[in-house]
N, C-alpha and C positions, 0 to 999 in steps of 0.2 A: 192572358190565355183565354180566346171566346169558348168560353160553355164550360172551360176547366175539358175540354175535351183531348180522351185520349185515343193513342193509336198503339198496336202493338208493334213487337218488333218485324213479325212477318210482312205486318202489312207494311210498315215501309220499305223494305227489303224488299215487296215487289213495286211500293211506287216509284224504288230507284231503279230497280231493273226497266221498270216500264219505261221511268225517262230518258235512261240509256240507251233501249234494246229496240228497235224499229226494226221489220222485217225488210224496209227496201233497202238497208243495209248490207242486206244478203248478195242481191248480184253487181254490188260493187265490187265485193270482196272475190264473188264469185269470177269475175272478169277478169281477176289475176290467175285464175286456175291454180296450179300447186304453188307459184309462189306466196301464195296468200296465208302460207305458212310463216314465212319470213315478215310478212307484215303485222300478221296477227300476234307473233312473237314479238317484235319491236313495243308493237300494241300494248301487249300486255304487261310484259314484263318495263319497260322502259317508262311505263304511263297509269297503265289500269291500278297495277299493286303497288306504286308510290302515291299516287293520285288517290287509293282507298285508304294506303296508311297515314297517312298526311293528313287526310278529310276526318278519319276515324279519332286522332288526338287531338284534333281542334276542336271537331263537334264534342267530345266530349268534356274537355278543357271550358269550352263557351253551350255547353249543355244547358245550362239555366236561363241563358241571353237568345231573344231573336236577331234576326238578321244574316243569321249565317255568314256568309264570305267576308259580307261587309263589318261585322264584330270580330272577326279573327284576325283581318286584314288593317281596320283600325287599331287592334291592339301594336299591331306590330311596327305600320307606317304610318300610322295618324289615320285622322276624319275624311282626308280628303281623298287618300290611298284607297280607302276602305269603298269610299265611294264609287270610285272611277270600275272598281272591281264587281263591286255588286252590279254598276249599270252595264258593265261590258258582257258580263252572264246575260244580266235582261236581255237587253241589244240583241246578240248575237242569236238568241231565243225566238225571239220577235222576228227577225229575219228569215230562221231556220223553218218558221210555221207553212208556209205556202210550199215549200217543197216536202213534206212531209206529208201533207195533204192534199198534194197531186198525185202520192202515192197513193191515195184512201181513195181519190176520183178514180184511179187505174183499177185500184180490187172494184168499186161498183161498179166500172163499164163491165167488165169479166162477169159478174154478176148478173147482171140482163142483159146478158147476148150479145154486148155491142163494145167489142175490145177497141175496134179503131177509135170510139170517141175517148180514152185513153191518150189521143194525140191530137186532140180538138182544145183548141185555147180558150173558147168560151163554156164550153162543158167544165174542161179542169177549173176556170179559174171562178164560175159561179157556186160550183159547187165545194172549195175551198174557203169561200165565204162562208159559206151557209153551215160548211161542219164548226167552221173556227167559232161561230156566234151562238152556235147552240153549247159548244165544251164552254163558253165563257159564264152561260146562264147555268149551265150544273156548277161550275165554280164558284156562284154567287151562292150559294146552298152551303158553302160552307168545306170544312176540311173532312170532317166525319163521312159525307157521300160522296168528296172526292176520293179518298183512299179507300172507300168500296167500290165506287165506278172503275176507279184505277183498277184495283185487283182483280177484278172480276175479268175488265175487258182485257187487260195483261192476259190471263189464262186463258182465255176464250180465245184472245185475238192474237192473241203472240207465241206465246209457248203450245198451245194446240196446234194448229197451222205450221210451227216451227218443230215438233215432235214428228209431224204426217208427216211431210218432205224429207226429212230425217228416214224414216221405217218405210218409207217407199221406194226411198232412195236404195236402200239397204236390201229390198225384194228387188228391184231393180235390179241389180248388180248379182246377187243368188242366183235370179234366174237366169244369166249370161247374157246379158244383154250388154251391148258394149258402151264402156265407161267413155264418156265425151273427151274428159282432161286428159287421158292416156290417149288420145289421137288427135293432137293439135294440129293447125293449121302451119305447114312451115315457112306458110310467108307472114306470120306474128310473131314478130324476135321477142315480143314480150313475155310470151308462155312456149315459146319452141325453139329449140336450138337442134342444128343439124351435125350429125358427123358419121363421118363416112356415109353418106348419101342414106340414113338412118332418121329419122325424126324422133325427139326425145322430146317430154314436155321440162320445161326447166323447173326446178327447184327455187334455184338465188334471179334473183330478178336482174333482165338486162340491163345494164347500166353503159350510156354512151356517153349519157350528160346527166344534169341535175331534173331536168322536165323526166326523164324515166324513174323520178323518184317522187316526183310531185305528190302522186296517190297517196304518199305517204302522209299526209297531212291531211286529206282528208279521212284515209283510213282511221286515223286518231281524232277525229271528230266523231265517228262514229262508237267510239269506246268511253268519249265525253259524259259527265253528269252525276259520277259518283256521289258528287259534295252538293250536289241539288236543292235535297230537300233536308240537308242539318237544319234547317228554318224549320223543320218542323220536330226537333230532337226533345224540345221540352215539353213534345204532347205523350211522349214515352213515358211508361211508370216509372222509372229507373233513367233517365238517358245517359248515362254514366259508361253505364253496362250495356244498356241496349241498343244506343247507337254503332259502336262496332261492329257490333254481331249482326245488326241489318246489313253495314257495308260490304264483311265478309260474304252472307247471304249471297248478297247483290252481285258481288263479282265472280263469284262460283258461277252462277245464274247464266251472266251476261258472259260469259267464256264460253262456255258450252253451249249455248244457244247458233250464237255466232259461228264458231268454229264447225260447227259440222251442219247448220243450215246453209252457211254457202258451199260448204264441199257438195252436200248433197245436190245446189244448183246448178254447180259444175259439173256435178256426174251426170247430168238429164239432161242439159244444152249445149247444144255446140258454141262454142266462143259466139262465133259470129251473130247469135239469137240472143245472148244478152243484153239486154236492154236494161238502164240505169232506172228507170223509174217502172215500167211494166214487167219487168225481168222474172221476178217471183211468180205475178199469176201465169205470166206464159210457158212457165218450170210446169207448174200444176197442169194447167189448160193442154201441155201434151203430154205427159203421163197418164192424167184422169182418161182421155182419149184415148189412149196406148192400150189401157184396161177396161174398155168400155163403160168408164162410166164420167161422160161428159157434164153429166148433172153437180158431180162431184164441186165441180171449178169456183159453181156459184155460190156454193154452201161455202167454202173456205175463203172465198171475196169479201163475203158477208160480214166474218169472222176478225179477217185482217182487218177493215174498214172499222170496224170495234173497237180493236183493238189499239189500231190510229186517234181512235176518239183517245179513248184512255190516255196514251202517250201527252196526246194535247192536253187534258185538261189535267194530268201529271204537273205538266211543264207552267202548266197559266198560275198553279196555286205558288210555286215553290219563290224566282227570282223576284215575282213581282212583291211577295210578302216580306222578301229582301232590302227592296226598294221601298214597301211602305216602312219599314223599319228607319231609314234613313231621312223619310221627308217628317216621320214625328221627332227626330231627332234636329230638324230643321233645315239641314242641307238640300231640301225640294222645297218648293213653296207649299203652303196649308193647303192647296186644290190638291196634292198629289195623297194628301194624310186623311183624305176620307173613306168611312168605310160603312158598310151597312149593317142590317141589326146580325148579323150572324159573324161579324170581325173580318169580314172580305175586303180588299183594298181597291172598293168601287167603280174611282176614278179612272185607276192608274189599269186595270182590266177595260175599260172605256177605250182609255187613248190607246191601249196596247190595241184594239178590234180593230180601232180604226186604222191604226198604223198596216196589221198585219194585210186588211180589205183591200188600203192602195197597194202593196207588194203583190196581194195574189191577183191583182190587175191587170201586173206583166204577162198572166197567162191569152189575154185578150189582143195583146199587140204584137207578143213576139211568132211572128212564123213556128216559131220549132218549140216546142213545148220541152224537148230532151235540152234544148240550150238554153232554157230560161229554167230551167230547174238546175243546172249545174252551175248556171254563174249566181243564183242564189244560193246556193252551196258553198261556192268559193268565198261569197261576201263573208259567212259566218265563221271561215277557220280561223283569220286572227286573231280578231277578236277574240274571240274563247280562248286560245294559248295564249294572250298575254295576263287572263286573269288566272288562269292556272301559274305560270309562273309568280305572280304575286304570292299565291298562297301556297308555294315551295318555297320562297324565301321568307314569308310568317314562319311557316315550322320552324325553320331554322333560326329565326331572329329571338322567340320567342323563349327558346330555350337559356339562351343567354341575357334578357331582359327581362324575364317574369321567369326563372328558375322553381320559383317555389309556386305557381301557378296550379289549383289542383289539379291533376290529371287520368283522370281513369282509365283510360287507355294511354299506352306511351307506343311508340314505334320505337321497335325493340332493338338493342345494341347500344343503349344510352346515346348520347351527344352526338357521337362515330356515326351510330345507324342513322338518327335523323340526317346528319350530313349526306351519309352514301344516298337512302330511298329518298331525301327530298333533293338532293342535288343532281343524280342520276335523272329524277323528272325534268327537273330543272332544264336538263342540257339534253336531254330529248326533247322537250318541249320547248326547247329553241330555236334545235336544228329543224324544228319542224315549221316552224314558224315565218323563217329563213325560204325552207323548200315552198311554201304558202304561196310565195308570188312568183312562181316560174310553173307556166300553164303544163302540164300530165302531159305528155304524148301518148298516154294509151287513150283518150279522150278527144273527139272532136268538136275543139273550143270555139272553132273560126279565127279573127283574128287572137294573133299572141300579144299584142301592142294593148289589143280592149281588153282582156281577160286582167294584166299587170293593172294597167290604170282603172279597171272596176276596181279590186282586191287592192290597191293603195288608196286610190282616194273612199273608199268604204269605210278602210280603216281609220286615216284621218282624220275624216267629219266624225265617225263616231267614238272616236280616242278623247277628239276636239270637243266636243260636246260637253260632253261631263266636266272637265278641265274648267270649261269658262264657266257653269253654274257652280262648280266648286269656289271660284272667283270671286262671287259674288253669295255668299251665305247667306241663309233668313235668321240664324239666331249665331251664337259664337258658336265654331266650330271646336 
């Protein structure tokens, strides 16, 4: 442990929220309009609260050991298992960077006047660089100014920001002003169904095929990350006790946030003004307008872009200290197991910059910046359901192989419960897995043939990867 350095519980409980909780999540959700109750439900209940209780009795269970995913996951399927798991979190992390942070380039253009370069490929994808390499150099400072950058920019840039649209939304609606989602479009079968020549917005999501369900999969990425930062549960005075109660924290947090940040974006835009990566500031930018105070837009740009940082350099300390965990164990070679005087895993933040710099490149080449942000998007969902499924079947393995195991937290209903909360994950987080590679129809991918063969071969090569350096060991596994 560098520095013998501790964290409280609060503050990880907002660096999991922060990991979690991204505001351009909002008019994703938002773009379902009410059914995004039915999603958020799925969400929740099918994924968030097996996904927190699950992460809750490992982390505590392997409370004393780093590595998180990769210690719970080795215990249960060996070195290699463990392995494959921690890299697929990393990965899919590393992928996720450049579209999270074309959200941060959308709040600065709002921020000085100039929304359209929000859809400029060399604006988003230089300035993608430039935040990604500055959260890597606050990470190299260590865990202590990451979990205050974290909190801080969390509050400032997320939960502020995500409160306003909330209580604006709320005066909006008081003052009769008319709600967006109660007058749908009736030629969007996805939020509107007609009868008797009546427009109603729907509830239960159209269902014709499997692609009307697609969202679903990313929607549960976006609820991803609970189990984050257990790599950091041994800076806790107690993590026993205190790891739960951050998780709990966390998803109290990230429900509520969620939940009624995108209702609110749906009560202020029409369907059609949704937009997946500028969506939120354009929520803002015509309400603040609406109320005369256009000034408003840049202050809360400012805030969110904060708050983005935070998120990232949330994300840079947690999987890659996963991974340094695994290359001093030997399974990476000695380049991946260096760190600097403050215990940061140097390298392995290096190669991640560099990885993330060529992905935020695409922003340079592809025409559409809204289609090079969603098939970065799509690259990341497998990936991450399949190490979530790994560590639904550790709970469950674990119980029956290490019985006497300490555990301070249990997920409750003995044996029974772990079955139901980690099996229920389980099989949500298959079928989702499943829906992963049949391209949304509420979404315009382009072709359906590239969206499948991105989203398989992505998965492959980086399924494949790990596989073959597990292959070949640096010390006994």
């Amino acid at each position: 442990m560098a520095g013998n350095a501790k964290i409280t519980t609060t503050s990880l409980a907002l660096m999991t929220a922060a990991a979690v909780i991204s505001l351009r999540g909002l008019p994703m959700m938002a773009k379902e309009e009410l059914t995004m109750f039915f999603y958020i439900g799925f969400a929740t209940f099918l994924y968030l609260i097996p996904a927190s209780l699950v992460a809750a009795e490992l982390g505590s269970a392997f409370g004393d050991k780093g590595g998180g995913v990769y210690s719970w996951v080795k215990a249960g399927f060996g070195a290699k298992a463990g392995f494959l798991s921690i890299w697929l979190q990393w990965i899919q992390n590393v992928v996720w960077y450049p579209t999270v942070l074309a959200f941060a380039a959308a709040c600065i253009a709002y921020l000085i006047g100039k929304p359209e370069l929000a859809g400029d490929g060399t604006f988003v994808g230089i300035f993608s660089i430039a935040i990604y390499w500055l959260a890597t150099l606050l990470a190299f400072k260590g865990t202590s100014l990451i979990s205050k950058v974290t909190s801080l920019g969390f509050v400032l840039g997320t939960v502020i920001p995500g409160v306003v649209i909330i209580l604006i939304a709320i005066l909006y609606i008081v003052q009769g002003n008319p709600i967006e989602f109660l007058h749908p479009d009736a030629t969007e079968k996805a939020v509107a169904r007609v009868v008797d020549g009546q427009v109603h917005p729907r509830l239960f999501p159209y269902i014709a095929g499997i692609g009307d369900i697609a969202f679903l999969a990313g929607i549960l990425l976006l609820f991803a990350g609970v189990e984050v930062h257990a790599v950091h549960a041994q800076e806790l005075e107690n993590p026993q006790r205190d790891f739960p109660r951050a998780i709990g924290l966390a998803g109290i947090i990230i429900f509520l946030l969620f939940t009624f940040g995108s209702l609110a974006v749906a009560t202020i835009l029409p369907y059609d003004q949704i937009d997946l990566q500028a969506g939120l500031m354009e929520a803002f930018k015509r309400i603040f307008t609406f109320y005369h105070m256009p000034w408003m837009t840049g202050i809360i740009g400012l805030l969110a872009a904060f708050g983005v940082l935070a998120g990232v350099t949330s994300w840079i300390a947690g999987p890659s200290k996963g991974l340094l965990w695994t290359a001093k164990e030997g399974v990476l070679p000695p380049f991946w197991s260096k760190v600097n005087k403050n215990g940061i895993q140097q390298n392995i933040l290096i190669v991640q910059g560099i990885i993330v710099s060529i992905l935020s490149s695409l922003y340079f080449v592809m025409d559409n910046v809204s289609v090079a942000f969603f098939l970065l998007s799509a690259l990341t969902i497998g990936l991450y359901l399949i190490m979530y499924m790994y560590m639904y079947a550790t709970g469950i393995k674990l119980r029956y192989t290490m019985p006497d195991l300490p555990r301070a937290y249990r997920v409750p209903g003995g044996n029974a419960g772990m079955w139901f909360f980690a099996g229920m994950g389980f099989v949500a987080t298959l079928f989702a897995f499943v829906v992963a590679f049949f391209p949304p129809t509420q979404l315009p991918v382009g072709s359906p043939g590239m969206y499948v063969g991105l989203v398989a071969a992505g998965t492959i090569i980086f399924v494949g990867v790990p596989l073959l350096i597990a292959r070949h060991p640096h010390t006994h596994l």
